[in-house]
C-alpha positions as CSV (number, residue, x, y, z in Angstrom):
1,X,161.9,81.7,107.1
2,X,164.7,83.6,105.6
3,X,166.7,80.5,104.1
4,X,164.5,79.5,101.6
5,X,163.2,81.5,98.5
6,X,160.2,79.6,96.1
7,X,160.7,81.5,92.6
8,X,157.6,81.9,89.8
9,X,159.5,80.9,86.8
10,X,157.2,82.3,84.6
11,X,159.2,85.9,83.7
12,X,159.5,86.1,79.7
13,X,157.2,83.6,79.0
14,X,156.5,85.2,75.6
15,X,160.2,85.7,74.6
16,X,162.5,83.6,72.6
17,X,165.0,84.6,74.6
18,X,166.0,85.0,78.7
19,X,167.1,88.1,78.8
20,X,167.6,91.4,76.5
21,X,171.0,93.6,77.4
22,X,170.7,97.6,78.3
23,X,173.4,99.7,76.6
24,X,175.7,101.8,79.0
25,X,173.9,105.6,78.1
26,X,176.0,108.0,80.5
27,X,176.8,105.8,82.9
28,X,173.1,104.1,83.5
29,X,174.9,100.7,84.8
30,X,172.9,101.0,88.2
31,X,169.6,101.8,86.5
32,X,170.3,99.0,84.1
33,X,170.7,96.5,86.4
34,X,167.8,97.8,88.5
35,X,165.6,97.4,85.6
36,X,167.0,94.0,85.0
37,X,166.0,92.9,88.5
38,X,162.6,94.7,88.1
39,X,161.8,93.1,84.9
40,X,162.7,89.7,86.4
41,X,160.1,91.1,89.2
42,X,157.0,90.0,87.2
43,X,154.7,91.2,90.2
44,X,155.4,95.0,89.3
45,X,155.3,94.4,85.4
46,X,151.8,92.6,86.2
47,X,150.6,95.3,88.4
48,X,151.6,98.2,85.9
49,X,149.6,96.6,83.2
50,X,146.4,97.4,84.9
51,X,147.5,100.8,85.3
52,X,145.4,102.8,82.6
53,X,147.6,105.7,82.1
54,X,145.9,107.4,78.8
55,X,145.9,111.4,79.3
56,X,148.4,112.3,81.6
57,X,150.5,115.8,81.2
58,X,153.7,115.4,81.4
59,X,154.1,112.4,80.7
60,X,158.2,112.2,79.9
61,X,158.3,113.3,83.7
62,X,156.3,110.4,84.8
63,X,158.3,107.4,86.1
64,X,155.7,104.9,86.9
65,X,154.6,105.3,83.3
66,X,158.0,104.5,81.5
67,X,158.8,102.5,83.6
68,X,155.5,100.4,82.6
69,X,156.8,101.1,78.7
70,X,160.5,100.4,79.1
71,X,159.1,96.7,80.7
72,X,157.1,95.8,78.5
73,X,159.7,96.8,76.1
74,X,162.3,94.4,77.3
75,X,159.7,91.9,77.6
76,X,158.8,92.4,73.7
77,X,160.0,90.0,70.7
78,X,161.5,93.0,68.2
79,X,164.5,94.1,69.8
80,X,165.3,97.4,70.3
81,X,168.8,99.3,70.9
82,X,168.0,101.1,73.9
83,X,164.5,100.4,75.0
84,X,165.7,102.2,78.6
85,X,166.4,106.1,76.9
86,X,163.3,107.5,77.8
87,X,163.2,106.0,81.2
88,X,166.9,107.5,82.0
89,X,165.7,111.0,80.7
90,X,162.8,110.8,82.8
91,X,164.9,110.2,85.6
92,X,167.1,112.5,85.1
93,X,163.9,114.8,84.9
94,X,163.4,113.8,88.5
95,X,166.7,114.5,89.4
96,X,168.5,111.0,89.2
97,X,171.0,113.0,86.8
98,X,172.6,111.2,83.8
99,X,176.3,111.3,84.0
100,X,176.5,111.0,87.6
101,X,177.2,107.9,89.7
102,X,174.7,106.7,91.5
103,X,174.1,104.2,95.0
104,X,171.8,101.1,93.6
105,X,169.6,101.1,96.7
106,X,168.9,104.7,97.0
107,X,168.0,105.0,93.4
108,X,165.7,101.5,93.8
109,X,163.8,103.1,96.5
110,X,163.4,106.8,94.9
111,X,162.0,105.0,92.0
112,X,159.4,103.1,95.0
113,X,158.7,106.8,95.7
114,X,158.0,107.9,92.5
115,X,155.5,105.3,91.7
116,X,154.0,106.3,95.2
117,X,153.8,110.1,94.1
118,X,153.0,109.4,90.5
119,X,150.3,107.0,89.6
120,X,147.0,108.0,90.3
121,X,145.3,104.6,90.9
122,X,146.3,105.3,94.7
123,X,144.9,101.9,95.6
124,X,147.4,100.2,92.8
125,X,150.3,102.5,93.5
126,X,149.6,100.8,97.1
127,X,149.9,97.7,95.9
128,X,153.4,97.9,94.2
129,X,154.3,99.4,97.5
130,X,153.0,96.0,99.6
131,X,155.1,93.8,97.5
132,X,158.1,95.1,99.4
133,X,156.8,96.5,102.7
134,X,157.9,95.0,105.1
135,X,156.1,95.9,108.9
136,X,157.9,96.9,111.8
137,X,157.5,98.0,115.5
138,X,160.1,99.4,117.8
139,X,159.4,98.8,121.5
140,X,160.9,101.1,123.5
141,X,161.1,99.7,127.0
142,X,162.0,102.2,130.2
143,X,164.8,100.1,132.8
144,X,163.4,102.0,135.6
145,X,159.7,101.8,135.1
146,X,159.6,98.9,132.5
147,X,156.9,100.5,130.8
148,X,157.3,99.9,126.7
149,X,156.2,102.4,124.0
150,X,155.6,100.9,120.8
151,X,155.6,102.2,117.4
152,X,154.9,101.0,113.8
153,X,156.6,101.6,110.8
154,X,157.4,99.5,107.3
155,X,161.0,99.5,105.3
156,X,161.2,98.9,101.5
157,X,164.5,97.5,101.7
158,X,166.1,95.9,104.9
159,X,169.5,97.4,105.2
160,X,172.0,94.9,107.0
161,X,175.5,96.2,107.8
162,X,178.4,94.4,106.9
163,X,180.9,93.5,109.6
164,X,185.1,93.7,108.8
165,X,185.2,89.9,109.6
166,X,183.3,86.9,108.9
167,X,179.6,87.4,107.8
168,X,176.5,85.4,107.4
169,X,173.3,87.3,106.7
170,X,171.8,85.3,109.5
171,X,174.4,86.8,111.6
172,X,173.7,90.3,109.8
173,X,170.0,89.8,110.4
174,X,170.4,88.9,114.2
175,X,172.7,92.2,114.4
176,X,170.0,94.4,113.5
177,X,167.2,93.3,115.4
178,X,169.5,93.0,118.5
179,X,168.3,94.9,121.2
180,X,170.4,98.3,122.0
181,X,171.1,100.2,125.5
182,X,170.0,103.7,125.5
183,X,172.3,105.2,128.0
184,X,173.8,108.6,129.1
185,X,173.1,111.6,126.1
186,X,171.1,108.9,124.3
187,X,168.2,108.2,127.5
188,X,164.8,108.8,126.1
189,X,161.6,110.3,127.7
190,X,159.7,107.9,129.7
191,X,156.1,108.7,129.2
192,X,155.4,107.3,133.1
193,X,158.5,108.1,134.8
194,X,157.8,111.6,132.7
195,X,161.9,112.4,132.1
196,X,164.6,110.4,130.4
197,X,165.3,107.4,132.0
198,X,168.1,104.6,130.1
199,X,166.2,102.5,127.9
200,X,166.3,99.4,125.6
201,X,165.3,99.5,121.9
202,X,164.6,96.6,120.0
203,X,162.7,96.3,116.3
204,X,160.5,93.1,115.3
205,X,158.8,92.5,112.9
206,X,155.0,92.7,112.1
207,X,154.9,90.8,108.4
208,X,157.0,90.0,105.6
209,X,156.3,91.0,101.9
210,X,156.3,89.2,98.6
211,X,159.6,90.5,97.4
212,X,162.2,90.9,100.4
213,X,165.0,93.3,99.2
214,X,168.1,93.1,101.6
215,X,171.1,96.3,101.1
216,X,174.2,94.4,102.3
217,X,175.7,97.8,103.6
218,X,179.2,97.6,102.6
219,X,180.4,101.1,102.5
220,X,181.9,102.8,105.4
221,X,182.8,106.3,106.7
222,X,186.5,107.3,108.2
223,X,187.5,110.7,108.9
224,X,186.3,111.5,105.6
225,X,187.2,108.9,103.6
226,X,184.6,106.6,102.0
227,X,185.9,102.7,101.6
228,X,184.2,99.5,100.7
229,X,184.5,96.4,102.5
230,X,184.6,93.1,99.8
231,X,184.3,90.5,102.9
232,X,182.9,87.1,102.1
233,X,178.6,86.3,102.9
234,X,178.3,83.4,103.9
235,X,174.1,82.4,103.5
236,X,171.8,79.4,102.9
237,X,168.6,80.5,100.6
238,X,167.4,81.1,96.9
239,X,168.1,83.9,95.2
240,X,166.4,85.0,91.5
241,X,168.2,88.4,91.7
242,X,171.9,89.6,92.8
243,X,173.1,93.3,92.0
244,X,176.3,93.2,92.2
245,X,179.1,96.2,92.5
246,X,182.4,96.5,91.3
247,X,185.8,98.6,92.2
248,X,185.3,101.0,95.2
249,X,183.2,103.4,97.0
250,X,184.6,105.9,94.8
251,X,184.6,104.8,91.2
252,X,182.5,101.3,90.3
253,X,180.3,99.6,88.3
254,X,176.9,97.8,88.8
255,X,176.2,94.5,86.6
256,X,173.2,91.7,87.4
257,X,172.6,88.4,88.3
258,X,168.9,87.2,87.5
259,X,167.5,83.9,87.1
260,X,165.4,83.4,84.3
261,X,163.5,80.0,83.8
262,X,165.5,78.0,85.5
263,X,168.7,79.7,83.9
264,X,170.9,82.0,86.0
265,X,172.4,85.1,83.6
266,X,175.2,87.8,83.7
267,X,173.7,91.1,82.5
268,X,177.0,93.4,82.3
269,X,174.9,96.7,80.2
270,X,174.5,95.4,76.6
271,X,176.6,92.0,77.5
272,X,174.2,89.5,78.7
273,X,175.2,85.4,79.2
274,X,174.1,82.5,81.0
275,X,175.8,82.2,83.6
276,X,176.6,79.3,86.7
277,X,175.0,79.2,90.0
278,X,179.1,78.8,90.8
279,X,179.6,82.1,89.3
280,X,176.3,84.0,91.4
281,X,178.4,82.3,94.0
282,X,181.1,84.3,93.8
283,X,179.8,87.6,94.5
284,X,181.8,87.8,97.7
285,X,185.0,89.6,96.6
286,X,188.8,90.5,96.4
287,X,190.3,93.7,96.6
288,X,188.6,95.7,93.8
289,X,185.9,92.4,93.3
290,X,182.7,91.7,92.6
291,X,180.4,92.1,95.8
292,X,176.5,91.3,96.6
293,X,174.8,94.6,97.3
294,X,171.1,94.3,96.5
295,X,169.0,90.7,97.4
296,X,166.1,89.7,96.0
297,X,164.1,86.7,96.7
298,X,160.6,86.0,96.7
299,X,158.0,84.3,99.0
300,X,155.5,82.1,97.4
301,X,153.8,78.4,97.9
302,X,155.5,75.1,98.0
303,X,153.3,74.2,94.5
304,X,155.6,76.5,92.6
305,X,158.3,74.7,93.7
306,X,161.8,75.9,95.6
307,X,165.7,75.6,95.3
308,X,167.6,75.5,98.2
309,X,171.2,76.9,97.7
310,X,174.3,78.4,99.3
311,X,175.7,81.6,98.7
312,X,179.1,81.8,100.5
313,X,182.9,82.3,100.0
């Protein structure tokens, strides 16, 4: 299920060319290359359009709303300098400050939230919000009683943590739906046994959405200290979008991998190029290299068509 990705190869379709670069404005390379890999996200562009926006107050506060502009303006055939401006002051209006150094995913899913809070076509906002919900239930089960307590719940983005050694996002997957002992200061409240008994945890899942996002979680916490682990992923599936960071926990830099018609390219801010399926490979990383944070692939029908490739060091 997770090894193949069937891509609509449709993104651009009115363009002469693949893909338009974003100038660095105080440090914006994470929102750049998040709007990179939501422009090659037709489904949201698609789904904005219908959003009929005319008379809202405020509307340099509104994130949905340039979002839906700064879209359609990459999308457009008269370039434009820095068609993302507005869209960083807006955010920075919402407290995404300019300036500052951001984490990919948690901006990615604060602007999720904003389209939530936002838009007021509830029904559509919901709609943006299905193409990457992805359903959950945690079963509880009591090891004295064996009674289980379930409980749903949905992720935007599946995080999977990255191991020090050898890592396969299979292997990453299996790690987080592994069942867990709840033992000692961590027993939980048996509704039956009605006091905490040890207990096992384990998540499933309920349904998969369009667009599966996976946060290869690569930074760790030591007595204080923030580091980055660059080990190797080693998968089998089809990607048509890679954010990638650079340099450390501390000081980095975001750039974007997106396929585009068949065409994989390098969007580095302003400097875009075609780019290699060898190169997308790559993404695993040296000291200081270029890592995959931020998957994206998307479910779809056989008619559209699939590629089946490796991503590994």
């Amino acid at each position: 299920m997770f090894s193949r990705f069937y891509p609509r190869l449709s993104i651009f379709r009115d363009c002469s060319v693949g893909m338009r670069g974003l100038p660095n404005y105080h440090l914006s390379c994470c929102v750049n290359t998040l709007l990179q890999t939501l422009s090659a996200t037709w489904e949201v562009a698609a789904l904005l359009e219908k959003w009929e926006a005319a008379g809202l107050r405020g509307d340099d506060r509104n994130v949905p709303l340039q979002l839906k502009r700064v879209l359609a303006d990459m999308r457009g055939t008269q370039p434009q300098h820095a068609p993302h401006r507005d869209f960083l002051h807006c955010l920075h209006r919402n407290c995404i400050r300019l300036s500052t150094q951001h984490d990919a995913n948690e901006v990615f899913l604060f602007i999720l939230s904003f389209i939530q809070q936002q838009i007021d076509d509830k029904p559509l906002a919901l709609e943006i919000q299905n193409l990457y919900k992805i359903s959950m239930e945690t079963q509880l089960q009591c090891l004295e009683c064996n009674n289980i307590q379930s409980k749903g719940s949905y992720l935007l983005s599946l995080p999977l943590h990255i191991k020090e050694d050898h890592n396969s996002l299979e292997g990453c997957m299996a790690s987080f739906f592994q069942h867990q002992e709840l033992s000692g200061i961590n027993c939980c409240f048996c509704q039956c046994c009605e006091t905490k008994r040890p207990s096992r945890q384990g998540v499933r899942l309920r349904s998969l959405p369009r667009i599966l996002c996976m946060q290869l979680k690569r930074f760790r916490n030591t007595l204080g200290s923030t580091r980055k682990l660059d080990c190797r992923d080693n998968c089998s599936y089809t990607l048509y979008a890679v954010v990638v960071h650079s340099g450390t926990a501390m000081c980095g830099h975001y750039t974007a991998y997106v396929c585009v018609k068949e065409r994989w390219y390098h969007a580095d801010d302003s400097h875009v190029q075609l780019a290699s399926w060898e190169e997308v490979q790559t993404t695993f990383g040296e000291r200081y290299g270029r890592t995959a944070y931020i998957l994206m692939y998307r479910r779809g029908s056989r008619e559209e068509g699939h590629r089946r490739s490796d991503l590994s060091g």
